[in-house]
C-alpha positions in Angstrom: 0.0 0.0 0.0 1.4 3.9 -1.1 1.9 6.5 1.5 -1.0 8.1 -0.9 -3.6 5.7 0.0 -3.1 5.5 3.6 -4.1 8.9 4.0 -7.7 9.3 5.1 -8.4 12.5 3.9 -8.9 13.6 0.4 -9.1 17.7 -0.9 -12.5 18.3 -2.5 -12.0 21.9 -2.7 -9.5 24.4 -1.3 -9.3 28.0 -0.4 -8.3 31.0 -2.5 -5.2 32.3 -0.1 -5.0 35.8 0.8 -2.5 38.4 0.3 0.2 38.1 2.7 -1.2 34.7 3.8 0.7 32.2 5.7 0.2 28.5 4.4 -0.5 27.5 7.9 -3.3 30.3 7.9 -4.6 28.8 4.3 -5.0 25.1 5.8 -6.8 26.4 9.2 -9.2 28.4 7.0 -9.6 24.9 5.1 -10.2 23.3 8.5 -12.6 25.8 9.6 -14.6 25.0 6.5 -14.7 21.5 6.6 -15.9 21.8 9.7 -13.4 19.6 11.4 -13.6 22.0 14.7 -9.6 23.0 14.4 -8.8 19.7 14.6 -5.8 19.2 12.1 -7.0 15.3 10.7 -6.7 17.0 7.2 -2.3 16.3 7.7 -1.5 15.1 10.9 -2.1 11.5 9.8 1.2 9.8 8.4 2.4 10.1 6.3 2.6 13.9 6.3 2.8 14.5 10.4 1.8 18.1 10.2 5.1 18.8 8.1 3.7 21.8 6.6 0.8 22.6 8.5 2.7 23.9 11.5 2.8 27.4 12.0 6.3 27.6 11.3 8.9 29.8 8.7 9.7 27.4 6.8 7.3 24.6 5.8 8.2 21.1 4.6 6.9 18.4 2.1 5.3 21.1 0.0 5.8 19.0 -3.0 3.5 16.1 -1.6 0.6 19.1 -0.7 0.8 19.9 -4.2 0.2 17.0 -5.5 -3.0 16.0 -3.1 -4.6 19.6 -3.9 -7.5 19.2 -6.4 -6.8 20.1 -9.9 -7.2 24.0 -11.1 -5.9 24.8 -7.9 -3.5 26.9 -9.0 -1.2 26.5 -5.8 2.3 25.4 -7.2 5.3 24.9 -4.8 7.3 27.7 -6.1 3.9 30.3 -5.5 3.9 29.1 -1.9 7.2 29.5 -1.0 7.5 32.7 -2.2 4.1 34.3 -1.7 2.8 32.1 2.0 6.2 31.6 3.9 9.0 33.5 5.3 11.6 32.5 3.1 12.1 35.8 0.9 12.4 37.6 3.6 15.6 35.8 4.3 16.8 34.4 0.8 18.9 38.1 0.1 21.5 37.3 2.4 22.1 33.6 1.5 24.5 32.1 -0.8 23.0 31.0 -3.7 23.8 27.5 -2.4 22.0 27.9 0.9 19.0 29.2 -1.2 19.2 26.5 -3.3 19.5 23.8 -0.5 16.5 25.4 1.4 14.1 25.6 -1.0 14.9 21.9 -1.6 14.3 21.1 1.8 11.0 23.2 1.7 9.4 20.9 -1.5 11.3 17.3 -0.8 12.6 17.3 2.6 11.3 17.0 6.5 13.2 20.0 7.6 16.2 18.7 9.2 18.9 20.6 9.9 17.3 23.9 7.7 17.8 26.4 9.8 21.1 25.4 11.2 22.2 25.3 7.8 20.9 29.0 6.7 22.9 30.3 10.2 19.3 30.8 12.0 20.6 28.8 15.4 23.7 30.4 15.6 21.7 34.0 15.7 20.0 32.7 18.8 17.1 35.2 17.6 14.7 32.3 16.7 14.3 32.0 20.3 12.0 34.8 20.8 10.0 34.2 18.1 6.4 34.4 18.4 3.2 34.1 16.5 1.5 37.2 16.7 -1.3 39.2 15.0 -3.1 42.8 14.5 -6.8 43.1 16.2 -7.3 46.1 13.5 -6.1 43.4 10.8 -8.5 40.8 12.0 -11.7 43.2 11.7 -10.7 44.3 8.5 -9.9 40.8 6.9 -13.1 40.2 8.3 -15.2 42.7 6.8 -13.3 42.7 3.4 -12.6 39.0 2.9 -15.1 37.4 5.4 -12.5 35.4 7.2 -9.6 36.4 9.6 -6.2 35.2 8.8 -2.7 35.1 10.1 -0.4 37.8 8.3 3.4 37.2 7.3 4.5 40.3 8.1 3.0 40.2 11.4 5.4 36.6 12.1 8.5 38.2 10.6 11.4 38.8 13.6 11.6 41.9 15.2 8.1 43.2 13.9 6.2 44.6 17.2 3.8 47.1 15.5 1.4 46.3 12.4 2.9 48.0 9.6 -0.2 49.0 8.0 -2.7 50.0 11.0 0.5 51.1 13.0 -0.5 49.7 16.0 1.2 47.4 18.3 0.7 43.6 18.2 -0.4 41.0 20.2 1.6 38.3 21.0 1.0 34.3 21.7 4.0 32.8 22.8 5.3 29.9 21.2 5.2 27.5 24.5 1.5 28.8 24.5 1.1 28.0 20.8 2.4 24.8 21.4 -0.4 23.1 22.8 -2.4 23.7 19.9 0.1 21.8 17.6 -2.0 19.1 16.0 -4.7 21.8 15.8 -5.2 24.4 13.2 -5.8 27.8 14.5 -6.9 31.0 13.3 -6.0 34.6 15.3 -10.0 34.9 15.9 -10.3 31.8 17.8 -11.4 32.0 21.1 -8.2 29.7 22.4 -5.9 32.0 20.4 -7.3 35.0 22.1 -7.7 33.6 25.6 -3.7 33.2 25.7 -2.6 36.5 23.5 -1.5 39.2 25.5 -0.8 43.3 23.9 2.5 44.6 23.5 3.3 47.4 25.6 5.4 50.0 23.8 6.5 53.4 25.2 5.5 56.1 22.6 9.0 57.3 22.1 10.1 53.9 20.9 6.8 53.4 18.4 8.2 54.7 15.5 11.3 53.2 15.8 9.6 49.5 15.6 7.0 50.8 13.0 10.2 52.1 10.5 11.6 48.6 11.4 8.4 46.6 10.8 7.9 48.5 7.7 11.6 47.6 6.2 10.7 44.0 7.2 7.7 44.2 4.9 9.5 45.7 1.9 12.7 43.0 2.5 9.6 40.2 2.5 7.8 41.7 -0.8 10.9 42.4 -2.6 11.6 38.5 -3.6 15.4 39.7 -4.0 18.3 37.2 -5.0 21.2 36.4 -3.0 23.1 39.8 -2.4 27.0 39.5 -2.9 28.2 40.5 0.7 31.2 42.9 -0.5 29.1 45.2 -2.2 26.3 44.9 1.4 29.5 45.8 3.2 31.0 48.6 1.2 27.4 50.2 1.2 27.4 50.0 4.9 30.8 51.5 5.4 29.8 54.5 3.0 26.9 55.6 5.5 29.2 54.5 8.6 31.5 56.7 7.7 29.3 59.7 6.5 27.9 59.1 10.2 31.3 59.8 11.8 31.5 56.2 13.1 34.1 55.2 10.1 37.2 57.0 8.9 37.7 57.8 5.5 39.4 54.7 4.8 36.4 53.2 6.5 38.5 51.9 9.0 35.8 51.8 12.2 36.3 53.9 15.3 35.5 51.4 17.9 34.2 54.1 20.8 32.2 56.2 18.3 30.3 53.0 17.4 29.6 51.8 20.4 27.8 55.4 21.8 26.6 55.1 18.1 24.4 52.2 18.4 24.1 52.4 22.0 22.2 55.4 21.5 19.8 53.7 19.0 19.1 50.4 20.9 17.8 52.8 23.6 15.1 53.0 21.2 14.1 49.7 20.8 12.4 47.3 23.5 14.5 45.8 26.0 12.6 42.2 25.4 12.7 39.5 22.7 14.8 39.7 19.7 16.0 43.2 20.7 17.3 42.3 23.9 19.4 39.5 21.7 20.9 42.3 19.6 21.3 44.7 22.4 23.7 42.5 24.7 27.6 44.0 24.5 30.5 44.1 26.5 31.1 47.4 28.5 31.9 49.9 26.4 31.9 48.4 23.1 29.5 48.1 20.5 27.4 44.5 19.8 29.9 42.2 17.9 27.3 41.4 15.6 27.7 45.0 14.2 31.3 44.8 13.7 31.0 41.6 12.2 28.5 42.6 9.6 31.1 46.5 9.0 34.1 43.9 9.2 33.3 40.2 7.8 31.4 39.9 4.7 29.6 36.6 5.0 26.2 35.1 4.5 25.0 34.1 7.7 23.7 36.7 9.5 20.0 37.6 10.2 18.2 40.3 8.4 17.2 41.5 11.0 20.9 42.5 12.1 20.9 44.4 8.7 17.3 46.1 9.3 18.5 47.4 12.6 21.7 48.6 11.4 20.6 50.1 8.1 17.9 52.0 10.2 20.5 53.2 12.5 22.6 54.7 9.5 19.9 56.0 7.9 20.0 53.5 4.8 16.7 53.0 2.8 16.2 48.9 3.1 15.4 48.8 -0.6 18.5 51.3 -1.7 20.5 48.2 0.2 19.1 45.6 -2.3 20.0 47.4 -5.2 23.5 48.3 -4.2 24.0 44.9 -3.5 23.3 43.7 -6.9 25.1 46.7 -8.7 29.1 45.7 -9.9 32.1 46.8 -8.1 34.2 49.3 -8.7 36.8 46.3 -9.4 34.7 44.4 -12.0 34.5 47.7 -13.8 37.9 48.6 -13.7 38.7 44.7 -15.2 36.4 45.2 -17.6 37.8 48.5 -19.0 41.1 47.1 -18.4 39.9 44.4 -21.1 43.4 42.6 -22.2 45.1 42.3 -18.7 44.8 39.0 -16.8 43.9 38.9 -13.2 47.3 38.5 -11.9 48.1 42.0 -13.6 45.0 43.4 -12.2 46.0 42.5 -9.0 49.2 43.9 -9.0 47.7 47.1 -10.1 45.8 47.4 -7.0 48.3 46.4 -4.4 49.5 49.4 -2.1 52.9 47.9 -1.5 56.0 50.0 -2.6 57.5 47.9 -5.9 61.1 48.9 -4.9 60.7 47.9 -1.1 63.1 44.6 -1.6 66.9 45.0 -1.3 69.0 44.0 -4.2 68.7 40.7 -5.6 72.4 39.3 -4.2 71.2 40.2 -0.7 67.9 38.7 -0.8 68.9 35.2 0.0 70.6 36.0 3.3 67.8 38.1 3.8 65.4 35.5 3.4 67.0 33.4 6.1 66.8 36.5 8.6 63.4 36.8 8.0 63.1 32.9 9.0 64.5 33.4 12.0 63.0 36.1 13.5 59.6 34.3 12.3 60.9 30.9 13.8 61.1 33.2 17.5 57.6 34.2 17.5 57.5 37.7 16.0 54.8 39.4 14.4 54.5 40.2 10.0 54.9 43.7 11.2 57.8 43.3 13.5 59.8 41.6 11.1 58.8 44.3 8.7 59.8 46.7 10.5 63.4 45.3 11.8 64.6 44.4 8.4 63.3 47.0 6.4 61.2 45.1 4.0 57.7 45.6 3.0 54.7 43.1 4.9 54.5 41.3 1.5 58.3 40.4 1.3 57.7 38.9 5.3 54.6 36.7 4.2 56.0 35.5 0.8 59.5 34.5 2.6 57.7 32.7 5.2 55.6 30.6 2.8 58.4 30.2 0.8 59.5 27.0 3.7 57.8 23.8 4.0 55.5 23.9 6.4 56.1 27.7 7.2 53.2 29.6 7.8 52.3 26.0 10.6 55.7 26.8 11.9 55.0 30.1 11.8 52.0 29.9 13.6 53.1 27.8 16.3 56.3 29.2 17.1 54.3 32.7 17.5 51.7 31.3 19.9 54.6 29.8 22.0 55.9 33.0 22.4 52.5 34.8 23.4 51.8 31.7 25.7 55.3 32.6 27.9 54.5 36.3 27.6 50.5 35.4 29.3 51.9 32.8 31.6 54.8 35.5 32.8 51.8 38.6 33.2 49.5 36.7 35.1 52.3 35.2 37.2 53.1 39.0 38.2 49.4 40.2 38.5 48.2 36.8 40.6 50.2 38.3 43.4 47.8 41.1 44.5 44.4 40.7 42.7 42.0 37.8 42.2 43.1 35.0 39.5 40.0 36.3 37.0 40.8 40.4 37.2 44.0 39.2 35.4 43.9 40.4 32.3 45.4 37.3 30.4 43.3 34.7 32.8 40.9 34.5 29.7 42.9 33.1 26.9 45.1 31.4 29.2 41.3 29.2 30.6 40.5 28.5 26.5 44.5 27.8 25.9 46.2 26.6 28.8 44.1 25.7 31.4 46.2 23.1 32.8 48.7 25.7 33.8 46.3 28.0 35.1 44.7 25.5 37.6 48.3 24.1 38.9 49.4 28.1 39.2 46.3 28.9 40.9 46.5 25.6 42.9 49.9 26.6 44.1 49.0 29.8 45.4 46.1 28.8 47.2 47.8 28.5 50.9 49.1 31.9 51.0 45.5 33.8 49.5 43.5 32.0 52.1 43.2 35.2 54.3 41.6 37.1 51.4 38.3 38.8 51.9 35.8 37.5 49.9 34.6 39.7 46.9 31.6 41.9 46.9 30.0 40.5 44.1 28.9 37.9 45.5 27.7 39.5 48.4 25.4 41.2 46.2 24.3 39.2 43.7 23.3 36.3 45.9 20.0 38.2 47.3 19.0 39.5 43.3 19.7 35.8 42.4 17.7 34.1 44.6 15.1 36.3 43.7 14.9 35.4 40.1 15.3 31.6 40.8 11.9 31.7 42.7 10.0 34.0 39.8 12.1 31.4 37.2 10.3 28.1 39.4 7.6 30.1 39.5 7.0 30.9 35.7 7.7 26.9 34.8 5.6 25.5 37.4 2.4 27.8 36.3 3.1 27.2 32.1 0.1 25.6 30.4 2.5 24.2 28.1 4.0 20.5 28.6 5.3 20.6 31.9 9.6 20.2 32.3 11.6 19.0 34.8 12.1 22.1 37.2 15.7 21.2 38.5 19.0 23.0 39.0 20.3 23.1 35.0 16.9 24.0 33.7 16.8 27.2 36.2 20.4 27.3 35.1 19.7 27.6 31.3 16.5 29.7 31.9 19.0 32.5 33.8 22.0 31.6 31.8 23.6 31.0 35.0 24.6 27.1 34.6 28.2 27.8 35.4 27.8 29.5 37.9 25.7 27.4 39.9 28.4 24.6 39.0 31.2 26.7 39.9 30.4 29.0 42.2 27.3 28.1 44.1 29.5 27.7 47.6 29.5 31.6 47.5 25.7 32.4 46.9 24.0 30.5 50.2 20.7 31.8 49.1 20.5 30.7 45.9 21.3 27.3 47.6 18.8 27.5 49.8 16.7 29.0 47.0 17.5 26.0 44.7 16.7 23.3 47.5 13.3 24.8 48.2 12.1 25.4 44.5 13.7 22.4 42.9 11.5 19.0 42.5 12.8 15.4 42.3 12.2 13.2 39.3 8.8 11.3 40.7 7.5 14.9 41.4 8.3 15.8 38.0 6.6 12.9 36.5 3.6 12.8 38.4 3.3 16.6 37.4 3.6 15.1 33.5 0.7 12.6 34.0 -1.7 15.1 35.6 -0.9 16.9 32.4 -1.2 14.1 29.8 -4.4 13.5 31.5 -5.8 16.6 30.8 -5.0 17.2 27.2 -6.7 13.5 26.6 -9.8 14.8 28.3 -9.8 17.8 26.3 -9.5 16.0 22.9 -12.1 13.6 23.8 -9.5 10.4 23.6 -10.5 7.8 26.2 -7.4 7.7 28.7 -5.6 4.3 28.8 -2.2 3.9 30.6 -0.3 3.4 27.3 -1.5 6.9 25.7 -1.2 8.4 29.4 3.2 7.4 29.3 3.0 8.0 25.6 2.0 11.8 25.8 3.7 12.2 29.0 6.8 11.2 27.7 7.5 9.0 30.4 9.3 5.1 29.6 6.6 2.4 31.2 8.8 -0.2 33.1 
């Protein structure tokens, strides 16, 4: 038997979609009118699972949907990719191969790995995203189109404040939304608005988010190719340094950028995916910034180039032309029309052509060079003590087998002595981690660092202990008990309140491995909030038991464990 006939459902008819419609919105409206009662039978049978019926960015298996759709539908995979899911808004700022490997996954594939491999996971942003919706919207849709529906633009990251109605949105969080998994939900159900809550937005930062939400919109209507990331950059270092933030060379000034974009975060919310793009070290701007003015590369989120595009002052849509316009280099090659690339090249290097001692010399030279790179120095110190240009240093040090390796390890030898010798000298009178090299000697040599810090132990037992503790521990304890308190009370599936998943909800798991000895209250806190694993499970089955009540399935043991997760035995 086919996977095509063990499906128990069969399309008779399907819905026109709506501007701006979600796919998941399309097959809830579908729901609605078959009068299944949001109950998602339609594809969460095998052997489809709810693969693209899931509110989600990206949805799966499209081409299998495709095919089951009744004839004169009109719905082809390509229209709803590109007109009923999130990917053009991200598809600019991929390689052509990620593109390519997505939309694959989209028509063919379950999903796997997708947004790992378009650099989503690594943004950490796809953590705060919820699904949310306009009550304006809603009552329109209604009156125009009869129905309401869930808008794209409305799921799209960052997006607070309807770009249209320019009010704020409300917001159903994703461990609400959950629950309602195998169902299909529209925003004007009554279990969709039970659980939404409104946005509160000061006035001052509203038209901030509605500038943002309103560059989202164009980014997701544009359908734009992949952008070449050189051209991105040098746009981007053209308005940084028109703003004063980049020389004319466009090298960055570090300080002016970070009271740069400091002072434009302060206009954003301090919650979801801004409070992702807002975290920096003290006194320097987000590394995400200077990795998008610095490193031209694919993976970052757009909304990391919405935010800093706004900041600058660039239109969104003058960004997606510049980034499909040729470089100044590609002209130049052309008009240079005969000359090959090396030549072209050579044209454009900056180094002096008479910078190398006379030929007879250069051997001896050579070995020089050698040895002052076999003792650790730097391009530029070597440069500098023998009088040769930094291209003459890097082309003598290839020039050996194995050189740049040797190279490479005989110059982190050399900073490794030079850390170990510091920190030896400032361990004397200060605590191991005010050291300034106590960092990259923990990632590079913490062997060392343990023993040396082990060794002094007996003589820096009188110290008093620090202050930070002392004050952190009360604010600490605090937010363990609101933490415990938020998981217990979550009408999602219930987890396993214990001392990692606090941890990970603070992002304080070190420190309770590490340094819990020195925070007694969160100890005690920790020991009084905490449950043990029959708790925990008992806590599951009251839930399991619950959501098969509510979906009218007869509770047996085996579905009870099943649901709840939980191994019988």
């Amino acid at each position: 038997m086919t996977e095509r006939s063990e499906m128990e459902h069969k399309f008779h008819f399907f819905p026109e979609p709506f501007p701006d419609e979600t796919l998941h919105s399309v097959l809830s409206r579908y729901v609605r009118l078959s009068g299944f009662c949001g109950v998602a039978k339609v594809v969460a049978l095998p052997p489809w699972k709810g693969s693209f019926s899931d509110n989600v960015p990206f949805p799966c298996r499209l081409n299998e949907l495709e095919q089951a759709l009744p004839h004169g539908t009109g719905l082809a995979v390509a229209r709803m990719i590109e007109e009923h899911t999130l990917l053009p808004y991200y598809q600019p700022f991929l390689s052509e191969i990620q593109l390519h490997q997505a939309r694959y996954q989209m028509e063919f594939g379950n999903g796997a790995g997708l947004k790992l491999s378009m650099g989503l996971i690594a943004s950490r942003l796809e953590h705060a995203s919820c699904a949310r919706f306009c009550s304006k919207c809603i009552a329109h849709d209604q009156a125009q189109l009869g129905a309401a529906y869930w808008h794209r633009v409305h799921q799209l990251p960052g997006v607070y404040v309807c770009p249209v109605h320019e009010v704020p949105l409300r917001v159903v969080e994703h461990r609400v939304f959950s629950q309602f998994r195998r169902r299909l939900m529209l925003p004007d159900d009554e279990a969709v608005r039970l659980c939404a809550y409104l946005l509160e937005i000061p006035s001052k930062k509203r038209s901030t988010l509605l500038d943002l939400a309103r560059c989202s919109n164009s980014l997701l209507q544009a359908l734009a190719p992949p952008l070449d990331p050189i051209h991105i950059r040098s746009s981007l270092l053209r308005a940084a340094a028109d703003s004063g933030i980049a020389g004319s060379t466009h090298r960055l000034r570090l300080s002016h950028l970070a009271s740069f974009m400091k002072s434009h975060l302060d206009l954003l919310p301090d919650y979801g995916e801004y409070q992702i793009l807002a975290e920096h070290s003290q006194g320097s701007a987000p590394t995400w910034v200077t990795k998008l003015l610095r490193k031209p590369r694919h993976s970052h989120h757009p909304l990391k180039y919405i935010v800093l595009t706004n900041a600058l002052g660039i239109d969104i849509r003058d960004l997606l032309i510049d980034g499909l316009r040729p470089s100044v280099v590609s002209t130049q090659a052309e008009s240079i029309g005969g000359q090959s690339p090396m030549l072209v090249t050579g044209v454009c290097s900056d180094l002096p052509v008479h910078a190398h001692p006379v030929v007879g010399k250069l051997s001896g030279l050579r070995r020089l060079i050698w040895k002052d790179a076999q003792r650790g120095m730097s391009a530029c110190e070597i440069a500098g003590k023998r009088g040769v240009s930094l291209a003459t240093t890097y082309r003598t040090i290839r020039a050996n087998p194995d050189g740049p390796e040797r190279w490479k390890d005989s110059r982190f030898k050399r900073e490794l002595e030079l850390r170990r010798e510091r920190l030896s000298r400032q361990y004397k009178d200060r605590f191991a981690h005010d050291c300034a090299d106590y960092e990259w000697l923990y990632r590079n040599d913490r062997a060392w660092l343990t023993e040396q810090c082990n060794s002094s132990g007996s003589r820096r037992l009188g110290r008093k202990p620090s202050s930070v503790f002392v004050d952190l521990d009360p604010s600490l304890a605090a937010e363990i008990h609101n933490c415990a308190s938020r998981l217990f009370s979550s009408p999602t599936k219930p987890v396993w309140v214990n001392r990692s998943r606090i941890g990970r909800e603070l992002g304080a798991v070190a420190r309770f491995e590490k340094q819990l000895g020195k925070l007694p209250m969160c100890a005690v806190a920790l020991d009084q909030v905490c449950e043990s694993r029959q708790q925990f499970h008992c806590r599951r089955l009251a839930w399991a038991k619950q959501q098969l009540l509510l979906d009218g399935v007869r509770v047996t043991k085996s579905r009870l464990y099943r649901l709840a997760s939980i191994r019988m035995g």
